[in-house]
C-alpha positions as CSV (number, residue, x, y, z in Angstrom):
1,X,67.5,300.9,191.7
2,X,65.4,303.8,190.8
3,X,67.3,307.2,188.8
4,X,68.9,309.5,191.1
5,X,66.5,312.4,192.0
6,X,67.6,315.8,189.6
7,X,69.0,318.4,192.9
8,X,70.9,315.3,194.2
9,X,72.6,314.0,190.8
10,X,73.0,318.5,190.1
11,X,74.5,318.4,193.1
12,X,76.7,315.7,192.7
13,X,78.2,316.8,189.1
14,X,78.5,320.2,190.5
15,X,80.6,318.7,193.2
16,X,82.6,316.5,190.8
17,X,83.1,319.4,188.3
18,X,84.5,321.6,191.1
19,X,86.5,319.5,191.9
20,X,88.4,318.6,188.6
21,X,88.5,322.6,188.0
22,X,90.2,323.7,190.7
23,X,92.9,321.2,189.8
24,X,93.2,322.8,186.7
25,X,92.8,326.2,188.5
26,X,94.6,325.9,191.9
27,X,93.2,329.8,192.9
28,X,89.8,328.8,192.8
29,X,90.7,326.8,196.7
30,X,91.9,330.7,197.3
31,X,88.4,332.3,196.2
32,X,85.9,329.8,197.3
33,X,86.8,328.2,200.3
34,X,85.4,329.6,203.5
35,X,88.4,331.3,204.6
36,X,87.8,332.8,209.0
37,X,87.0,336.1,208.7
38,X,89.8,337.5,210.6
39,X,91.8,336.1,207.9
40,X,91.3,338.9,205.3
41,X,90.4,336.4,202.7
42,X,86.3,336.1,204.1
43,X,84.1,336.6,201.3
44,X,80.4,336.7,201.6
45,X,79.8,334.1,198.5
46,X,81.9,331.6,200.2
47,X,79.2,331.1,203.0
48,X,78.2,328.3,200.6
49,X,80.9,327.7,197.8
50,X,83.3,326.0,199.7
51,X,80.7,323.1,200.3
52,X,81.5,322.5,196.0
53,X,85.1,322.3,197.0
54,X,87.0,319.1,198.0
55,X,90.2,318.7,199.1
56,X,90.9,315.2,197.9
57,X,89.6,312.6,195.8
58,X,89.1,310.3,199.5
59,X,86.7,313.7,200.8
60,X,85.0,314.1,197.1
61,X,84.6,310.3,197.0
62,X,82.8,309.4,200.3
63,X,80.8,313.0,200.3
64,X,79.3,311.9,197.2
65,X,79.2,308.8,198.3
66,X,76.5,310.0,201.8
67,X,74.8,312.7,198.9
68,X,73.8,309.8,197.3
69,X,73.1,306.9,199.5
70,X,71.0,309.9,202.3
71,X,70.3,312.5,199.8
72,X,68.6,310.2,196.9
73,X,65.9,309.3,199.4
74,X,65.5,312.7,201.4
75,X,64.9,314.1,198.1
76,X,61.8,311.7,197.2
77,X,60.5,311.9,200.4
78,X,60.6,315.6,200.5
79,X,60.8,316.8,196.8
80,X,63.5,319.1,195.7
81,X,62.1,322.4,196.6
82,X,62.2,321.2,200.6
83,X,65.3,319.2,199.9
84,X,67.1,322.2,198.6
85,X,66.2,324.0,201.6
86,X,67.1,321.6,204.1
87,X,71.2,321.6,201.9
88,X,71.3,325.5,202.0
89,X,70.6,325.9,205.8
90,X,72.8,323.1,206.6
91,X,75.4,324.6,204.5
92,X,75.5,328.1,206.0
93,X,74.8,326.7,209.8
94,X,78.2,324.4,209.1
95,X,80.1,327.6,208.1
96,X,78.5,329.7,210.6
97,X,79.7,327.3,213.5
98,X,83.0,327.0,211.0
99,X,83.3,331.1,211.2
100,X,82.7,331.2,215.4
101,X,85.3,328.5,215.4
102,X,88.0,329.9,213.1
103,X,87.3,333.4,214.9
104,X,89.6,331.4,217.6
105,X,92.5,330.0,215.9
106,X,93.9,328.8,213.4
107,X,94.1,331.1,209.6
108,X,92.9,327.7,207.5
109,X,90.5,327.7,205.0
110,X,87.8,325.3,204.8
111,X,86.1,323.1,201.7
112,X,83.4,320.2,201.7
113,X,80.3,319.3,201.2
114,X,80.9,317.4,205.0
115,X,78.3,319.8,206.7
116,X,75.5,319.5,204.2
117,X,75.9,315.7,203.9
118,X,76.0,315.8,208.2
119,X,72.8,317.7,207.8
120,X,71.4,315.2,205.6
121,X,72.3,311.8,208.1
122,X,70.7,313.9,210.8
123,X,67.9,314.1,208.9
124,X,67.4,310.6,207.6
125,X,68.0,309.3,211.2
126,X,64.7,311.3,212.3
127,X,62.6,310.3,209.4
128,X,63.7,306.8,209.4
129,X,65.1,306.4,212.8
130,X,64.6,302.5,212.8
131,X,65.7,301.8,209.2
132,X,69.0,299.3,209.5
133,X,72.4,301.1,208.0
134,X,75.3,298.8,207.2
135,X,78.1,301.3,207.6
136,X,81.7,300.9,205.3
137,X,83.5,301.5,208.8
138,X,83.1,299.4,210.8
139,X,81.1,297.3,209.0
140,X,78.6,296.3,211.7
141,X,75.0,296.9,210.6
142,X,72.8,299.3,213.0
143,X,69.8,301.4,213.1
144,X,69.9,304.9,211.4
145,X,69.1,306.7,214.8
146,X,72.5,304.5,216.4
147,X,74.3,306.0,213.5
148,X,73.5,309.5,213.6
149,X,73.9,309.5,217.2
150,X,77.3,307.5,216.9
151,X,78.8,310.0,214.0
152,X,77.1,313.2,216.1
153,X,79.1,312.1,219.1
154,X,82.6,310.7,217.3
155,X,82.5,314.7,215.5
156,X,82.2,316.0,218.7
157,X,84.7,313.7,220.8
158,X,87.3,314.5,217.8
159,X,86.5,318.1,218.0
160,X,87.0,318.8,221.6
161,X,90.3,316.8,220.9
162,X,91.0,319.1,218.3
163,X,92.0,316.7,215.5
164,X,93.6,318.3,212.9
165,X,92.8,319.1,209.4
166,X,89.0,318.2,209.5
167,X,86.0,320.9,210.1
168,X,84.4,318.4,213.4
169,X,82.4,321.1,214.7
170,X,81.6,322.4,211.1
171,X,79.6,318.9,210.7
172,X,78.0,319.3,214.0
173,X,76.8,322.9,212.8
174,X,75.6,321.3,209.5
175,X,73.7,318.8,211.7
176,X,72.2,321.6,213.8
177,X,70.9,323.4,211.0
178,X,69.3,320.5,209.8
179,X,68.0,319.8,213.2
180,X,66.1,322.9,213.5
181,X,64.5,323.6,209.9
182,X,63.2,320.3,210.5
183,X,61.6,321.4,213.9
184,X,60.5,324.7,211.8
185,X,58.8,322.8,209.3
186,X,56.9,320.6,212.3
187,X,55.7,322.9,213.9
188,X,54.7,325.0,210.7
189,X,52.2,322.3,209.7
């Protein structure tokens, strides 16, 4: 197995850090989480530091988890200058889409790393859209395009039904950040 790539292991220790701090300081969820900006708790900075914040070890666990297993590769294909890039916009397209959202409804902040690590499947799925992904759940094994598309559609289902307590279209906007730097970059060659 070869070392985990330097903005992807940073990353993931940032994450973990984060995450045992604001335990020990509970008003850090209160600073950095994107909060909606009618909510009079929007900050600027928080456009990308509620993607270091977790709300549990389950959503720290299987964030790191995707950062890993899609992030490790996506960084050695791409290096981490491009890699970098491709987190950051998906991390501000998530909250952007997160913002429009929460401009609707409900006054809840929002923490995770979920629309950078959508960002990420999206963009495994187009480099390696024909690479087999054996999934935790359900455990049936299927092509990275199939999984994307499967995970891009079950976000958006889930959304529209309005299930509660996750960021669905946050994860879409993560993915459609992703989506388009990567058709920047093509057509930039």
């Amino acid at each position: 197995m070869p070392p985990m790539p330097p903005v992807t292991k940073a990353l993931l220790l940032a994450c973990v850090g984060m995450f045992c701090l604001s335990l020990l300081v509970p008003a850090l969820q209160l600073w950095l989480a994107l909060w909606p900006l009618h909510s009079g708790a929007f900050m600027p900075w928080q456009m990308v530091s509620y993607g270091f914040l977790h709300g549990d070890p389950v959503h720290l666990f299987f964030n790191m988890l995707g950062l890993w297993m899609f992030g490790s590769e996506l960084e050695r294909v791409w290096g981490p200058r491009r890699y970098a890039q491709l987190l950051l916009v998906s991390v501000l397209a998530a909250a952007a889409v997160q913002l429009l959202i929460g401009s609707m409804g409900v006054v809840r902040p929002t923490v995770g790393a979920s629309g950078a690590l959508f960002g990420l499947l999206l963009s495994y799925g187009m480099l390696f859209p024909n690479r087999v992904i054996m999934p935790l759940f359900p455990p049936i094994p299927m092509k990275a395009k199939v999984f994307v598309a499967v995970f891009g559609a079950l976000e958006l289902v889930l959304g529209l039904m309005g299930a509660g307590g996750v960021a669905h279209f946050a994860h879409l906007g993560g993915m459609l950040g992703a989506y388009l730097l990567m058709q920047y970059w093509r057509r930039s060659r």
